[in-house]
C-alpha positions in Angstrom: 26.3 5.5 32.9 29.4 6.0 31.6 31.1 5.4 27.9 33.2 2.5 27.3 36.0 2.5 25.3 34.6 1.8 21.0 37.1 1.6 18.3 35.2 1.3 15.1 36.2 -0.2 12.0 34.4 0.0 8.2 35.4 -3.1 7.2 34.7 -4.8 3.8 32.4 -4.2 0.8 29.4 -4.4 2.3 30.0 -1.1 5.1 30.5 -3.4 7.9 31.1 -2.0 10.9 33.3 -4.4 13.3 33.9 -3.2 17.1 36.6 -3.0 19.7 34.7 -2.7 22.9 35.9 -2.8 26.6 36.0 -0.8 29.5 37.5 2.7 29.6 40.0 2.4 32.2 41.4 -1.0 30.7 43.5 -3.2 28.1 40.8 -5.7 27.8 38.5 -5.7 24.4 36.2 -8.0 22.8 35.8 -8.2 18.8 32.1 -7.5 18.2 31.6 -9.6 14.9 34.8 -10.3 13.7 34.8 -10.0 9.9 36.6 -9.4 6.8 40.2 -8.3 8.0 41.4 -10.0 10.7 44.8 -8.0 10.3 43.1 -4.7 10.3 41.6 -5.3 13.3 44.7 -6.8 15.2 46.1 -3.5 14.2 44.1 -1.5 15.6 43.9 -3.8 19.0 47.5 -2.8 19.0 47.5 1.0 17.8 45.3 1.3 21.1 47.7 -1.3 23.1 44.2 -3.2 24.1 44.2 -7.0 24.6 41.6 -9.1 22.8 40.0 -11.4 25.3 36.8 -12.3 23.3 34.5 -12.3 20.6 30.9 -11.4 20.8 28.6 -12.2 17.4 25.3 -10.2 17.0 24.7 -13.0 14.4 25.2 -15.3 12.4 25.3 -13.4 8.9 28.8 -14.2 6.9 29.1 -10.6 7.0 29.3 -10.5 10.4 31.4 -13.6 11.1 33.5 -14.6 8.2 36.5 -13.6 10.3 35.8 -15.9 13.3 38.0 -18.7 12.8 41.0 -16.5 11.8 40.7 -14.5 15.0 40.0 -17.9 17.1 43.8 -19.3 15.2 45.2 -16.1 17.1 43.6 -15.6 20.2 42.4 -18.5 22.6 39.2 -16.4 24.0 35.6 -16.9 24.1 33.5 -16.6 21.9 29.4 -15.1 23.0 26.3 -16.2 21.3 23.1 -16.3 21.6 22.0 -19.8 21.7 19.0 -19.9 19.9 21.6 -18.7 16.9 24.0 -21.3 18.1 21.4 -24.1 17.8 20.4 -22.2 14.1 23.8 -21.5 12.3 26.0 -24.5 11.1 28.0 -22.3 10.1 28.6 -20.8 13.4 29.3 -24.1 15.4 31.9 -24.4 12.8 33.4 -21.4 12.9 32.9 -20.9 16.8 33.7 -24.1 17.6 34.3 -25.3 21.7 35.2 -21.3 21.6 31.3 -20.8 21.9 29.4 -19.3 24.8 25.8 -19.3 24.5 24.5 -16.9 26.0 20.3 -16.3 27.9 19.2 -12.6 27.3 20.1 -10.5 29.9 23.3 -13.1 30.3 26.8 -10.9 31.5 29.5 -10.6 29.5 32.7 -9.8 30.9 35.1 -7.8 29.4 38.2 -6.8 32.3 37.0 -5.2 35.1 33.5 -4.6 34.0 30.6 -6.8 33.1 28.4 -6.0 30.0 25.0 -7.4 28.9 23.6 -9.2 26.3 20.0 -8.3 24.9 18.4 -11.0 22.8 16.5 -9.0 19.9 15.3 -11.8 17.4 13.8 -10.5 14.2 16.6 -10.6 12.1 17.6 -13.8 12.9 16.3 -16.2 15.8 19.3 -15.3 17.7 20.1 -12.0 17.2 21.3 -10.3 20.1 22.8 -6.8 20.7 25.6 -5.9 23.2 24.9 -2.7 26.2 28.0 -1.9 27.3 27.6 0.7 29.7 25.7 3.6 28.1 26.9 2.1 24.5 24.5 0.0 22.5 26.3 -2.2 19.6 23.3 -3.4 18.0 24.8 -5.7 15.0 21.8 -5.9 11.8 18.4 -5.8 14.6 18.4 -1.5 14.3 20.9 0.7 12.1 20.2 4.6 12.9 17.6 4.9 10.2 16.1 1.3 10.0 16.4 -1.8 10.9 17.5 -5.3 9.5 15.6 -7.2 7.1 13.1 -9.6 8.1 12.3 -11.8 4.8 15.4 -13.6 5.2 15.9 -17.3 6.4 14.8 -17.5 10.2 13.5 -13.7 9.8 10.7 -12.7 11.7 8.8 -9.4 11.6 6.4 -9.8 14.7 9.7 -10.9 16.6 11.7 -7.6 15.5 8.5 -5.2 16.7 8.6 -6.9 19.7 12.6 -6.6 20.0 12.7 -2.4 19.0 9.4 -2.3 20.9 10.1 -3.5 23.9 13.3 -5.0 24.2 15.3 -1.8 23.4 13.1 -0.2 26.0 16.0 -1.0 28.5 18.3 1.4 26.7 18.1 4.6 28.0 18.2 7.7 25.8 21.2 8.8 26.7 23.1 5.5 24.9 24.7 6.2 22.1 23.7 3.5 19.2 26.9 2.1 17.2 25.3 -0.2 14.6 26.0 -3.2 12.4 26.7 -1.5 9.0 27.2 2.1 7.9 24.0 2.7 6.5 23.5 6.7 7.5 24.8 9.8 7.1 26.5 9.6 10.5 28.0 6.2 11.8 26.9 6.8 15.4 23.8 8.6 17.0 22.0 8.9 20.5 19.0 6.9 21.3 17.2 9.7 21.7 17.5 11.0 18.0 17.6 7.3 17.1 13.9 6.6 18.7 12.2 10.5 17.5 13.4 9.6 13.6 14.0 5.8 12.8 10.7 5.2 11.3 10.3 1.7 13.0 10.2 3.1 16.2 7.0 4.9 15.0 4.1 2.0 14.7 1.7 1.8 17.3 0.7 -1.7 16.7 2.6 -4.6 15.5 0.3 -5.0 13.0 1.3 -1.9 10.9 5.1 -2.5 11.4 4.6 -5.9 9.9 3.0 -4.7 7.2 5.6 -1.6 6.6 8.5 -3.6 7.1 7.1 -6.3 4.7 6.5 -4.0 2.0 7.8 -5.3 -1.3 11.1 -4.4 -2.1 12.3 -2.3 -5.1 
């Protein structure tokens, strides 16, 4: 498959990564998890003369959306969720308002001329959900290149995330590239295939023993 176009932005004090992501042959983009500074990323929507035309939110995490409602003040567009995190996060209805989508897994999500999916991956949250465009995999707070996202958290769910990386993922091949939620690695972006031979939570053979490493008290 081919790459899409991915502009990505460090955003905020917490390495936030926000994306631009839309076809390669085309103005159209949509905000992955709009956060932080809405001016930044209008300006870099313009530096690559790209067209906003939605928002897509891995989550619900103020991290990850405290720029929704800014964005939604300047551009009338769509905004996709899952809706199991619709029907959890308050403070997403707010934000999202009638903006909001809910999406199914597997739902489409168009961007321009070409039509991206939507892969539910609860674990972090109940409606966690990561974006395949093409042979790009924006994967918000579910996997980072070394890890991925915390399960002890309100609506967190371990046996849901070994089930998500486990199976789920399975639908990305190895030659996607993985662009995740915050920059938690020594490089911001890395191939499936590197991804799955040295993220340790792809390593468990059971559920049982990812539960039980991913649950391990924290330091």
């Amino acid at each position: 498959m081919p790459m899409p176009y991915v502009r990505q932005l460090k955003l905020g004090p917490m390495d936030n990564f926000v994306y631009l992501v839309g076809p390669a042959d085309g103005p159209e983009v949509v905000v992955v998890d709009p956060a932080w500074d809405v001016m930044e990323i209008e300006s870099a929507v313009a530096q690559d003369g790209k067209r906003v035309v939605g928002a897509f939110v891995s989550h619900c995490h103020g991290d990850h959306i405290n720029g929704l409602e800014e964005l939604l003040s300047r551009h009338d567009v769509p905004v996709y969720a899952q809706e199991e995190e619709v029907a959890f996060s308050r403070e997403l209805r707010k934000w999202g308002g009638d903006a909001l989508r809910p999406l199914k897994a597997g739902d489409p999500v168009p961007v321009g001329s070409r039509t991206f999916q939507a892969l539910h991956t609860p674990g972090h949250t109940p409606g966690s959900h990561c974006l395949l465009a093409d042979d790009a995999l924006v994967s918000g707070d579910t996997v980072f290149i070394n890890g991925c996202g915390r399960c002890d958290l309100p609506g967190s769910n371990p046996e849901a995330m070994y089930l998500s990386l486990s199976q789920v993922l399975l639908k990305v091949p190895d030659s996607a590239r993985l662009f995740p939620g915050h920059d938690y690695a020594d490089v911001p972006v890395a191939g499936m295939d590197a991804v799955r031979q040295k993220n340790p939570y792809f390593a468990f053979p059971d559920m049982a023993s990812f539960v039980a490493f991913r649950m391990r008290p924290r330091k």
